[in-house]
PDBQT receptor file of N, H, CA, C and O in Angstrom, charges set to zero:
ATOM      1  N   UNK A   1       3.765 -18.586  -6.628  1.00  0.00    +0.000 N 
ATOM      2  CA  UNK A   1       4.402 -17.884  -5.528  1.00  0.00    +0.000 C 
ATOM      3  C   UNK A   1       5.097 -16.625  -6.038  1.00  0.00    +0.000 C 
ATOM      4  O   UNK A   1       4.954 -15.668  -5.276  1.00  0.00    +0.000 OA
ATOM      5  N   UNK A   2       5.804 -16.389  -7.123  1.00  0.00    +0.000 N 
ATOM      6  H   UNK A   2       5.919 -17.166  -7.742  1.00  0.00    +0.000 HD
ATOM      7  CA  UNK A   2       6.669 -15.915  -7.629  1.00  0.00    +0.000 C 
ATOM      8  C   UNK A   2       5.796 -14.523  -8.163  1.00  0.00    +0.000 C 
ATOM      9  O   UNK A   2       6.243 -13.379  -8.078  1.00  0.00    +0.000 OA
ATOM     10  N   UNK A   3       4.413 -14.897  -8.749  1.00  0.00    +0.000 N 
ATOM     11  H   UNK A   3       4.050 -15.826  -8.818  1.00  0.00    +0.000 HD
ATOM     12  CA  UNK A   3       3.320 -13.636  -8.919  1.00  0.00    +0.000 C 
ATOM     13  C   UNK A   3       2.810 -12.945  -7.581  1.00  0.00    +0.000 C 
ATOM     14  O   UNK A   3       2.477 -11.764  -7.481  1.00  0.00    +0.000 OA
ATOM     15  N   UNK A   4       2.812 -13.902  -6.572  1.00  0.00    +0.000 N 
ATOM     16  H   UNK A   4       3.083 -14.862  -6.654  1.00  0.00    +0.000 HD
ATOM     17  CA  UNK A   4       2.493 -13.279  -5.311  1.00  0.00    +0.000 C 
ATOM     18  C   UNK A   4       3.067 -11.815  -4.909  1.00  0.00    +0.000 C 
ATOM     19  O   UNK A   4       2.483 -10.815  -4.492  1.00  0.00    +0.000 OA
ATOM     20  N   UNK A   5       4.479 -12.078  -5.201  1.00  0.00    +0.000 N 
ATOM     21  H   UNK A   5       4.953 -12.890  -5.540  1.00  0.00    +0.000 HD
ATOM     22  CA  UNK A   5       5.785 -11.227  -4.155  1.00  0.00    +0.000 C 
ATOM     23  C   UNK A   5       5.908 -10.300  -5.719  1.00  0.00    +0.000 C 
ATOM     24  O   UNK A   5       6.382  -9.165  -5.659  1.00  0.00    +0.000 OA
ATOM     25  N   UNK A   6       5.566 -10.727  -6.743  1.00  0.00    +0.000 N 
ATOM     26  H   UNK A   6       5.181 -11.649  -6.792  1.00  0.00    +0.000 HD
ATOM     27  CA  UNK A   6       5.366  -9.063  -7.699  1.00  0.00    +0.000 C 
ATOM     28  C   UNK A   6       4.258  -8.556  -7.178  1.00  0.00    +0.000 C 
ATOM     29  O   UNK A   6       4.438  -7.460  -6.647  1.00  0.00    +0.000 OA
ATOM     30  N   UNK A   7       2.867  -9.083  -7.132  1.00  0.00    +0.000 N 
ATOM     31  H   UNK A   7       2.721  -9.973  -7.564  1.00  0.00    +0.000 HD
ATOM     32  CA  UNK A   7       1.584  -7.683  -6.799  1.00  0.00    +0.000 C 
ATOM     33  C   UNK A   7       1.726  -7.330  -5.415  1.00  0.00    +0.000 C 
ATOM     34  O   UNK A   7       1.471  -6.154  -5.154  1.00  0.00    +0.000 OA
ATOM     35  N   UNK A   8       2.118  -8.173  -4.344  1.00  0.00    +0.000 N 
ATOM     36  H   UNK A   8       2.325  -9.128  -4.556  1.00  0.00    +0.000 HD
ATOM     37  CA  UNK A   8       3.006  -7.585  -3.521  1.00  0.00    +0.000 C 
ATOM     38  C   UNK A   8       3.913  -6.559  -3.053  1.00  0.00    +0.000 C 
ATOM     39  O   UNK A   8       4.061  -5.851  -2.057  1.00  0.00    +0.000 OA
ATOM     40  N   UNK A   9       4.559  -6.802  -4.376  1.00  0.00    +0.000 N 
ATOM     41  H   UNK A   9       4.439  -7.377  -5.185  1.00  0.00    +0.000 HD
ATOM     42  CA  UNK A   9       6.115  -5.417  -4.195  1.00  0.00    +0.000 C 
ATOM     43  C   UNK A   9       4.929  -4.336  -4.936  1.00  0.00    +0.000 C 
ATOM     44  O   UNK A   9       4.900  -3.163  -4.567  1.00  0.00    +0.000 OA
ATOM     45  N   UNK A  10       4.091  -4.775  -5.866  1.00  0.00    +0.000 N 
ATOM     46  H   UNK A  10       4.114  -5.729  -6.166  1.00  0.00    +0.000 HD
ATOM     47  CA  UNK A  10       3.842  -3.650  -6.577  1.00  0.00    +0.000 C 
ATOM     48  C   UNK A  10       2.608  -2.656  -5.593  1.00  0.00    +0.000 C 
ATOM     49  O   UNK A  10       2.340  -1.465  -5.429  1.00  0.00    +0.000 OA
ATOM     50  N   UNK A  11       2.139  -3.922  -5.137  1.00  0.00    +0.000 N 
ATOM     51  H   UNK A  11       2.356  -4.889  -5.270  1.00  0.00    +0.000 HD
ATOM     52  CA  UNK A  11       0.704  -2.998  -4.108  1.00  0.00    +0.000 C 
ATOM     53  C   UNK A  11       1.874  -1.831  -3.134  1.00  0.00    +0.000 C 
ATOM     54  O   UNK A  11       1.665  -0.620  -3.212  1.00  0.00    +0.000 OA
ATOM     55  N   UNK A  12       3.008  -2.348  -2.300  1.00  0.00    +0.000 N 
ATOM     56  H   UNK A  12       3.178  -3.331  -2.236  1.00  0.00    +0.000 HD
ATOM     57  CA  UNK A  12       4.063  -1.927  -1.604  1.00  0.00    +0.000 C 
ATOM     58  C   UNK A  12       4.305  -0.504  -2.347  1.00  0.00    +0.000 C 
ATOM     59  O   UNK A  12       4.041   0.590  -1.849  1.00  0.00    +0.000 OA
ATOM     60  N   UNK A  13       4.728  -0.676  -3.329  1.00  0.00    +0.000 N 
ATOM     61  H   UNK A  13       4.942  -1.565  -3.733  1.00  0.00    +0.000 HD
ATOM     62  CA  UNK A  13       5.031   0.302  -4.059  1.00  0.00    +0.000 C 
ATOM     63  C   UNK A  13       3.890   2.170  -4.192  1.00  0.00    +0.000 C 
ATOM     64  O   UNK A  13       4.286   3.336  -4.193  1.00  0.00    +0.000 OA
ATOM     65  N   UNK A  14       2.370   1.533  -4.287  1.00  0.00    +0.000 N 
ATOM     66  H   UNK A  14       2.048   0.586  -4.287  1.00  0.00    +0.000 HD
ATOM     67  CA  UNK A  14       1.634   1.674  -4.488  1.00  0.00    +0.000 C 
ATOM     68  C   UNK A  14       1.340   2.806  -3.572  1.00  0.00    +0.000 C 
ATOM     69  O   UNK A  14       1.051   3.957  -3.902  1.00  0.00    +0.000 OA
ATOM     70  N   UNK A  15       1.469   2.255  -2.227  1.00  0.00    +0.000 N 
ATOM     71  H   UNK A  15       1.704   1.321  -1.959  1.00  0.00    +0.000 HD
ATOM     72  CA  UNK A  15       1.148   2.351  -0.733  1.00  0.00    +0.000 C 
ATOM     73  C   UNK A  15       2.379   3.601  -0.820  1.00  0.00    +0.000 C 
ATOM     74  O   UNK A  15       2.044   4.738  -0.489  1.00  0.00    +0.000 OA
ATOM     75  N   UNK A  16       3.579   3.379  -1.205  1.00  0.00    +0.000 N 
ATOM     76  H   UNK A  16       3.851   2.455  -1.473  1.00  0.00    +0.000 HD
ATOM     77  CA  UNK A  16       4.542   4.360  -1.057  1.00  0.00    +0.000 C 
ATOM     78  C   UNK A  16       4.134   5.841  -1.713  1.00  0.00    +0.000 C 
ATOM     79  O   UNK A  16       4.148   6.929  -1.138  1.00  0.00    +0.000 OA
ATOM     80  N   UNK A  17       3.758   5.538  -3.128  1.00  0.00    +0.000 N 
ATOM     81  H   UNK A  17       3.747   4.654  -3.595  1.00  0.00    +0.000 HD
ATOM     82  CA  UNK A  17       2.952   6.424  -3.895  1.00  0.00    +0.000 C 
ATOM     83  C   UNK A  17       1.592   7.232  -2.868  1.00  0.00    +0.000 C 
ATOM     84  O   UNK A  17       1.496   8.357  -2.377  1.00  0.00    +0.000 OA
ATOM     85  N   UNK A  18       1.094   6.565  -2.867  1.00  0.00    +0.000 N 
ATOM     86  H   UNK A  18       1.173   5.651  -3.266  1.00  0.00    +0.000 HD
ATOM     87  CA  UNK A  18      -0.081   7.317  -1.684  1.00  0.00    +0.000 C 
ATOM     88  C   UNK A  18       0.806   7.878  -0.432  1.00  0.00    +0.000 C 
ATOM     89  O   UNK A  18       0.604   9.068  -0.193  1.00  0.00    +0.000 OA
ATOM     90  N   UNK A  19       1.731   7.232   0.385  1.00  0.00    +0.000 N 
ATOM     91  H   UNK A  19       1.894   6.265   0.191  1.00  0.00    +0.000 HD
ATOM     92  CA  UNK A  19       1.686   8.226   1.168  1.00  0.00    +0.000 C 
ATOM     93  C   UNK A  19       2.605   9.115   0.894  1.00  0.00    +0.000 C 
ATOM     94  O   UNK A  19       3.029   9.574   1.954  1.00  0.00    +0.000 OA
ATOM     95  N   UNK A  20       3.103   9.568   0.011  1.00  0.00    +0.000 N 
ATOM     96  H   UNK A  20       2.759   9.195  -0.851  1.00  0.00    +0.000 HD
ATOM     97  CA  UNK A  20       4.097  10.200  -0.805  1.00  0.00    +0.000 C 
ATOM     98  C   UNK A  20       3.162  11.482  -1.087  1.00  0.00    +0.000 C 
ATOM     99  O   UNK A  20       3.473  12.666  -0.955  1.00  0.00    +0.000 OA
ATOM    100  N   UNK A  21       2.121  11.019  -1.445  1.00  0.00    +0.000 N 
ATOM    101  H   UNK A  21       1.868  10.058  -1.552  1.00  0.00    +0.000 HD
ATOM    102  CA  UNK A  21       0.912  12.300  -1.987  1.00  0.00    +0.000 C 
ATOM    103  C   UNK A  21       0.292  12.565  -1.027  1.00  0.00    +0.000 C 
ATOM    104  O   UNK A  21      -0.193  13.693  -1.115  1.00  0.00    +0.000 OA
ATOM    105  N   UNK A  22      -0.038  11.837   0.276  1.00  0.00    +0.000 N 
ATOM    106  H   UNK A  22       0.356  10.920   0.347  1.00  0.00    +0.000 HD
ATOM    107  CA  UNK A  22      -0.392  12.531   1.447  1.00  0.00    +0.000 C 
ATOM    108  C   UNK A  22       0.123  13.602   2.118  1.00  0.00    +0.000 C 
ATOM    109  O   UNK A  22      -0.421  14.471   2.800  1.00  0.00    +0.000 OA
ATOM    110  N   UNK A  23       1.563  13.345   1.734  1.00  0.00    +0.000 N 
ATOM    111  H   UNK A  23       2.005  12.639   1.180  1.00  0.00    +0.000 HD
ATOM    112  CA  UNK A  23       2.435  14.537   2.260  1.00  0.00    +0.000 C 
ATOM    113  C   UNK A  23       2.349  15.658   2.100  1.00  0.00    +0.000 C 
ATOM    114  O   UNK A  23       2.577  16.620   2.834  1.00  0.00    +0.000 OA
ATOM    115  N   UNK A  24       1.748  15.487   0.356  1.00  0.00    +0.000 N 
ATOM    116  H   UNK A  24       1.563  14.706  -0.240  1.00  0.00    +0.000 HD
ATOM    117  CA  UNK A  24       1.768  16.962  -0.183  1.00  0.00    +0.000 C 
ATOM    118  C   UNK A  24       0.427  17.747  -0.452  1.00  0.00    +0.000 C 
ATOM    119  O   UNK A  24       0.335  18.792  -1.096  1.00  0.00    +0.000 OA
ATOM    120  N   UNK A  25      -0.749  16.951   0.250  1.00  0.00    +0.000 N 
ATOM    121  H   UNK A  25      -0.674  16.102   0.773  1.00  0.00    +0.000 HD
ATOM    122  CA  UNK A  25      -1.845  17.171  -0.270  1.00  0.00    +0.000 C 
ATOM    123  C   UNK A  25      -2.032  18.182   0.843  1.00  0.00    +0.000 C 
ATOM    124  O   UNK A  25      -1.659  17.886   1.979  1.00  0.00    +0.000 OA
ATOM    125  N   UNK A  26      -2.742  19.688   0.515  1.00  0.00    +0.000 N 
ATOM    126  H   UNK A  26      -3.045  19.928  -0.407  1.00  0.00    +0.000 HD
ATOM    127  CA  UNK A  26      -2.725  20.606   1.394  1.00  0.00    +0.000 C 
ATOM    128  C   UNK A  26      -4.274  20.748   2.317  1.00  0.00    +0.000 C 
ATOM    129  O   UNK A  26      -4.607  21.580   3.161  1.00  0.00    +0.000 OA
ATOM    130  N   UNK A  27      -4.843  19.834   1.879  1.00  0.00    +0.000 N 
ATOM    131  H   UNK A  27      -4.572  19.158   1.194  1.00  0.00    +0.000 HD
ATOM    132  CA  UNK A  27      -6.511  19.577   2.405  1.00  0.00    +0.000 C 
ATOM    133  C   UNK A  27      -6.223  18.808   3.619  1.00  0.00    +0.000 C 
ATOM    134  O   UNK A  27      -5.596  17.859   3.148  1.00  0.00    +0.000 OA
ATOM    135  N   UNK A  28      -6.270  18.665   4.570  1.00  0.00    +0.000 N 
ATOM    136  H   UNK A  28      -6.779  19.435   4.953  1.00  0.00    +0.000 HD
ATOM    137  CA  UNK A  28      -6.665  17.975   5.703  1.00  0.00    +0.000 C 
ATOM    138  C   UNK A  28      -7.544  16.684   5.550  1.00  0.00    +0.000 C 
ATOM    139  O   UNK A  28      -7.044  15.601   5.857  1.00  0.00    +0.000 OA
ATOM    140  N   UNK A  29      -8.584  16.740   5.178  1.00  0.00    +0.000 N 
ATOM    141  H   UNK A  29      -8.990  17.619   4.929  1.00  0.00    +0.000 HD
ATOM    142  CA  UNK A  29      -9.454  15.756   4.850  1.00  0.00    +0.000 C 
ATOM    143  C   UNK A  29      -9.022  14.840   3.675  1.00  0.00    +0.000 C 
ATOM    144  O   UNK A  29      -9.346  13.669   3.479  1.00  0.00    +0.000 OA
ATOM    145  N   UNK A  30      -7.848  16.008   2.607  1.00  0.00    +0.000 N 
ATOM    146  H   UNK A  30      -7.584  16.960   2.767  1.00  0.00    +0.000 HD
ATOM    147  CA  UNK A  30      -7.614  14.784   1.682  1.00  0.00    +0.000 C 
ATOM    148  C   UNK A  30      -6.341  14.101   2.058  1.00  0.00    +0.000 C 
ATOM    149  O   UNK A  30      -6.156  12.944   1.681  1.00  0.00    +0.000 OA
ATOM    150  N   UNK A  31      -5.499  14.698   2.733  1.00  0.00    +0.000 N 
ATOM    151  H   UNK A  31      -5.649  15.638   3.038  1.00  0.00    +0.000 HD
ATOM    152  CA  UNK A  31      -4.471  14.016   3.365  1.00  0.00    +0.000 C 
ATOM    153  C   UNK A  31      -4.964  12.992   4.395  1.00  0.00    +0.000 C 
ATOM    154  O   UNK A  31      -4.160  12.131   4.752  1.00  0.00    +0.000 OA
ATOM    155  N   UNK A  32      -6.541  12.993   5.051  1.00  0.00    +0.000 N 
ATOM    156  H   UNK A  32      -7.195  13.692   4.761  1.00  0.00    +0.000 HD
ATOM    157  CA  UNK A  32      -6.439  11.681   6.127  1.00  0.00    +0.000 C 
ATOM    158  C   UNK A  32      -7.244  10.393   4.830  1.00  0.00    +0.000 C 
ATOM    159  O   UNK A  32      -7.525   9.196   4.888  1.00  0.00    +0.000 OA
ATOM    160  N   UNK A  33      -7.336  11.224   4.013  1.00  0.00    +0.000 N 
ATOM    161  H   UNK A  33      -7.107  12.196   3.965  1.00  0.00    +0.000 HD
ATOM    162  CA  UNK A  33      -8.537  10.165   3.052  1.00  0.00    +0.000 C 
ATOM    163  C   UNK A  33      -7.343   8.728   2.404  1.00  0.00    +0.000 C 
ATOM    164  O   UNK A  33      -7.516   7.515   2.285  1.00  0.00    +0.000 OA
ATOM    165  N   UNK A  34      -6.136   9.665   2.106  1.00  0.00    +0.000 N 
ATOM    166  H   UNK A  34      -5.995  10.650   2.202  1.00  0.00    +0.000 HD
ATOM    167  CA  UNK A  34      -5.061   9.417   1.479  1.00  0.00    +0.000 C 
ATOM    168  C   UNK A  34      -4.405   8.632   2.353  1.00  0.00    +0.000 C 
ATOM    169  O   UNK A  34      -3.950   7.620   1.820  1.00  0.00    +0.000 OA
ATOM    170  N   UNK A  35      -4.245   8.712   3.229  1.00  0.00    +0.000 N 
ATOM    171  H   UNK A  35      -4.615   9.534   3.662  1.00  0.00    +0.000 HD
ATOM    172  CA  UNK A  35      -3.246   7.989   4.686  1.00  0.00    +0.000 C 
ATOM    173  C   UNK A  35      -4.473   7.024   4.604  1.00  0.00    +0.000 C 
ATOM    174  O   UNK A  35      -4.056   5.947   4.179  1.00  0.00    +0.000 OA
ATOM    175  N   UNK A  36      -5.648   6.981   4.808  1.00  0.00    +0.000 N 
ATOM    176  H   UNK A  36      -5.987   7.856   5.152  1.00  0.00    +0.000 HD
ATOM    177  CA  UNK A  36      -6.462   5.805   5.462  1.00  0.00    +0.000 C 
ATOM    178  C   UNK A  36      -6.205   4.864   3.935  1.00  0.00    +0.000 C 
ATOM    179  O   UNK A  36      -5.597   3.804   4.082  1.00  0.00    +0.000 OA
ATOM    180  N   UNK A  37      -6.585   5.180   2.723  1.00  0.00    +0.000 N 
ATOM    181  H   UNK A  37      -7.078   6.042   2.603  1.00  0.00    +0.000 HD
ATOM    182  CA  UNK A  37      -6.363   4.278   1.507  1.00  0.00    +0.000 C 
ATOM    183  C   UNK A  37      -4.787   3.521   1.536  1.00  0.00    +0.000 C 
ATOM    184  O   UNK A  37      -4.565   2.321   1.375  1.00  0.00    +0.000 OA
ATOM    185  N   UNK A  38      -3.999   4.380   1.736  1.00  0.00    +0.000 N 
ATOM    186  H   UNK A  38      -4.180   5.355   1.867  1.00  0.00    +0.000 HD
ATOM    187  CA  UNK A  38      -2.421   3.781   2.126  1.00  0.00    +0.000 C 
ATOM    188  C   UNK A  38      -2.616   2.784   2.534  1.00  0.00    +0.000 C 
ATOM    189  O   UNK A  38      -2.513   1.725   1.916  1.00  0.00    +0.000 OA
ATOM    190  N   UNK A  39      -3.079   2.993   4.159  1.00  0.00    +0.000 N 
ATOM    191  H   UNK A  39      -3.162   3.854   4.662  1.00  0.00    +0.000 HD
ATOM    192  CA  UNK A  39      -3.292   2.037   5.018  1.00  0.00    +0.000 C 
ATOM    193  C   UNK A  39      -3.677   0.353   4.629  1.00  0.00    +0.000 C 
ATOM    194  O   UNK A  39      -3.050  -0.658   4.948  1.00  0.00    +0.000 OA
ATOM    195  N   UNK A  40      -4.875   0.476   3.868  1.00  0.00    +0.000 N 
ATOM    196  H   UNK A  40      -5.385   1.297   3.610  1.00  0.00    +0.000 HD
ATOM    197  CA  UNK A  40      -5.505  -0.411   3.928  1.00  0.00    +0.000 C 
ATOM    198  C   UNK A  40      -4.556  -1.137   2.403  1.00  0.00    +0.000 C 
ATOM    199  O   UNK A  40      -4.474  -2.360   2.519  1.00  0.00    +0.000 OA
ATOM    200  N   UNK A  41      -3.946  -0.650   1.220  1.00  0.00    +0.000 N 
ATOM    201  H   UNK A  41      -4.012   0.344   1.126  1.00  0.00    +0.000 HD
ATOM    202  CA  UNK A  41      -3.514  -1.193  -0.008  1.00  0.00    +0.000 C 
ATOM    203  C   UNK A  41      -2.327  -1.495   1.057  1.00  0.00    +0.000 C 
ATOM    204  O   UNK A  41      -2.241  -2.720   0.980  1.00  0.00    +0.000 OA
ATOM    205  N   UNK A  42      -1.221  -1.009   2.147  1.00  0.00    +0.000 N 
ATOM    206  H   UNK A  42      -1.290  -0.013   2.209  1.00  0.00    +0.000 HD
ATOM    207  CA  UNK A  42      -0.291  -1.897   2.710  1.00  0.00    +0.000 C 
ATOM    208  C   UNK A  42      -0.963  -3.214   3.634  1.00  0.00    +0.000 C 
ATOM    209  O   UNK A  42      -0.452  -4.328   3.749  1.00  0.00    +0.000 OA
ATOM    210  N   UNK A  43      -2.050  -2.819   4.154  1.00  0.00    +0.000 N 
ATOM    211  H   UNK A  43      -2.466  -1.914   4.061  1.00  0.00    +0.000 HD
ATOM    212  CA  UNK A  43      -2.765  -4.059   4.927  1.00  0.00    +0.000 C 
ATOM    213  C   UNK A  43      -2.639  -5.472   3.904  1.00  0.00    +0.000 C 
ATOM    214  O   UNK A  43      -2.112  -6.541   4.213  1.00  0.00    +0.000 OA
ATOM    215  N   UNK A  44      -3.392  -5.062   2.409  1.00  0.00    +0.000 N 
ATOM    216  H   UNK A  44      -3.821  -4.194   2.158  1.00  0.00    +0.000 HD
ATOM    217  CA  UNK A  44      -3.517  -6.001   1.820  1.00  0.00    +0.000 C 
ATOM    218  C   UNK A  44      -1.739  -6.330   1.209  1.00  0.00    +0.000 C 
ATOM    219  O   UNK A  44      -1.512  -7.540   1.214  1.00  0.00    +0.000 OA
ATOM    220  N   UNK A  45      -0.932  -5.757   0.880  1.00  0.00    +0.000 N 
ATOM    221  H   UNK A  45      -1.116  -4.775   0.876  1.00  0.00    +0.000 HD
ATOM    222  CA  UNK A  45       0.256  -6.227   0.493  1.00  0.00    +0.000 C 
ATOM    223  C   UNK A  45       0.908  -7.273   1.504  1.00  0.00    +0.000 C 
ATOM    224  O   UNK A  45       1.504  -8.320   1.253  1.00  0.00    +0.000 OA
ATOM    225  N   UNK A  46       0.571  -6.586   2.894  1.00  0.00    +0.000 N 
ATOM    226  H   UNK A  46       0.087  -5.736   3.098  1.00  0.00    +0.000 HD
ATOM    227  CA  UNK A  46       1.228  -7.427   4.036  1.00  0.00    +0.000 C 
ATOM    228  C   UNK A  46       0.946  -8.828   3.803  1.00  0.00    +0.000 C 
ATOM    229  O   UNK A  46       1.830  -9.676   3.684  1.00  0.00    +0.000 OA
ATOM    230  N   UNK A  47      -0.436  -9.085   3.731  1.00  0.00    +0.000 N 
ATOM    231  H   UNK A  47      -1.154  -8.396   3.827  1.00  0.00    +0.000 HD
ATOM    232  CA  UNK A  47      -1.188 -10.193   3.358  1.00  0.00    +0.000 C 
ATOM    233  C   UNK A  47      -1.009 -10.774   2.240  1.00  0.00    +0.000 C 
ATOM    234  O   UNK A  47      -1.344 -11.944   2.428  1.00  0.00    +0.000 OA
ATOM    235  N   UNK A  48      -0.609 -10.616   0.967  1.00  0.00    +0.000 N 
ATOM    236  H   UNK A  48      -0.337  -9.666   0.814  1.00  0.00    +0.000 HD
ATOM    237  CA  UNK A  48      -0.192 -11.316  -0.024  1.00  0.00    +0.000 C 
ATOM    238  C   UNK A  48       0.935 -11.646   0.172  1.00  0.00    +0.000 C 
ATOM    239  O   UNK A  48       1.362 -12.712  -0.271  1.00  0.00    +0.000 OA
ATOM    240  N   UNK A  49       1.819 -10.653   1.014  1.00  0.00    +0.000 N 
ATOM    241  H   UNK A  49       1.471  -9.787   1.374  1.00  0.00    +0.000 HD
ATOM    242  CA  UNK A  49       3.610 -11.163   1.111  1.00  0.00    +0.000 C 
ATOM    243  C   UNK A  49       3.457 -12.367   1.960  1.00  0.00    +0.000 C 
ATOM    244  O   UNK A  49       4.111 -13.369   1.674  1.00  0.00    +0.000 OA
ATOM    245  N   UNK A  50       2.700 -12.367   2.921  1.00  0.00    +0.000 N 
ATOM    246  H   UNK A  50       2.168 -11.552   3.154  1.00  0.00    +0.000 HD
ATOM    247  CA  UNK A  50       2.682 -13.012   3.528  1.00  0.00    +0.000 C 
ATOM    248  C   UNK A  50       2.195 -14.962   2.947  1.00  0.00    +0.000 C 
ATOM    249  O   UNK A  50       2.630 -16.078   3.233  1.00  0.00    +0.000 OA
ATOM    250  N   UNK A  51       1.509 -14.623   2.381  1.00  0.00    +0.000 N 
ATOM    251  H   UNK A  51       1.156 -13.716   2.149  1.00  0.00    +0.000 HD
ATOM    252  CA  UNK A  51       0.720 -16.262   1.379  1.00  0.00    +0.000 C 
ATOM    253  C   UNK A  51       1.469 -16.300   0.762  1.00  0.00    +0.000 C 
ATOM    254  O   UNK A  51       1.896 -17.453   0.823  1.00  0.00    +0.000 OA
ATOM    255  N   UNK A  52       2.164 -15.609  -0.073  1.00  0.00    +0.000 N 
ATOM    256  H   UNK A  52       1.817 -14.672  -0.122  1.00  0.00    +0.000 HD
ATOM    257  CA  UNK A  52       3.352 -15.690  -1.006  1.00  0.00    +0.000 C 
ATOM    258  C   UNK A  52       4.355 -16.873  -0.011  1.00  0.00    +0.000 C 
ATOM    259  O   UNK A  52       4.448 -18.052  -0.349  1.00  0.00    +0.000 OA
ATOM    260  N   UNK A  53       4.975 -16.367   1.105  1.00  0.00    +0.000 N 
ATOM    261  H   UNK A  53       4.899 -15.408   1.380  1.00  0.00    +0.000 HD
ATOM    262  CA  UNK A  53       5.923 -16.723   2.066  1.00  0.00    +0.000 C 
ATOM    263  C   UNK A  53       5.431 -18.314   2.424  1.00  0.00    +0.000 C 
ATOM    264  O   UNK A  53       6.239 -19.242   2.448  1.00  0.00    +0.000 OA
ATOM    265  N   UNK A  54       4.357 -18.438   2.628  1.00  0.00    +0.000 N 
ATOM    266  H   UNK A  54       3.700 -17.684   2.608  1.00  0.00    +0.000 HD
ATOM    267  CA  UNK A  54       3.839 -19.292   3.118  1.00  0.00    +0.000 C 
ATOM    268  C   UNK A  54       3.643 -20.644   2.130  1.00  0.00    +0.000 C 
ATOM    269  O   UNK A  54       3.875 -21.821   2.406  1.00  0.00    +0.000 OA
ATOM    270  N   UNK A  55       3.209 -20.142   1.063  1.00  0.00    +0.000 N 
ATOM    271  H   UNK A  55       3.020 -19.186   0.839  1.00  0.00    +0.000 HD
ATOM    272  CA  UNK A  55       3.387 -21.092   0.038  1.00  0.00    +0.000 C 
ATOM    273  C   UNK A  55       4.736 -21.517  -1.177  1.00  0.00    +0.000 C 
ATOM    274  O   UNK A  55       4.579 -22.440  -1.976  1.00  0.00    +0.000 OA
TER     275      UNK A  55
């Protein structure tokens, strides 16, 4: 459980990093490329915090 809620915080973390660089990315296309990858590494964090919680 306890490894869960680290790759968890760390995917979290991760997700912060990306959209942190979305902000600054001056391409259009690479700023939605960047927001959609965010997206989906917080999708999966949600989901480990979540099994983490659960177990």
């Amino acid at each position: 459980m306890r490894t869960l809620l680290i790759i968890g915080a760390g995917l979290g973390a991760i997700a912060l990093v990306l959209l942190l660089a979305a902000l600054r990315a001056k391409d259009p296309a690479g700023r939605r490329r960047l927001n959609v990858i965010a997206l989906v590494v917080l999708l999966v964090s949600l989901v480990v915090n979540v099994v983490a919680a659960l177990t």
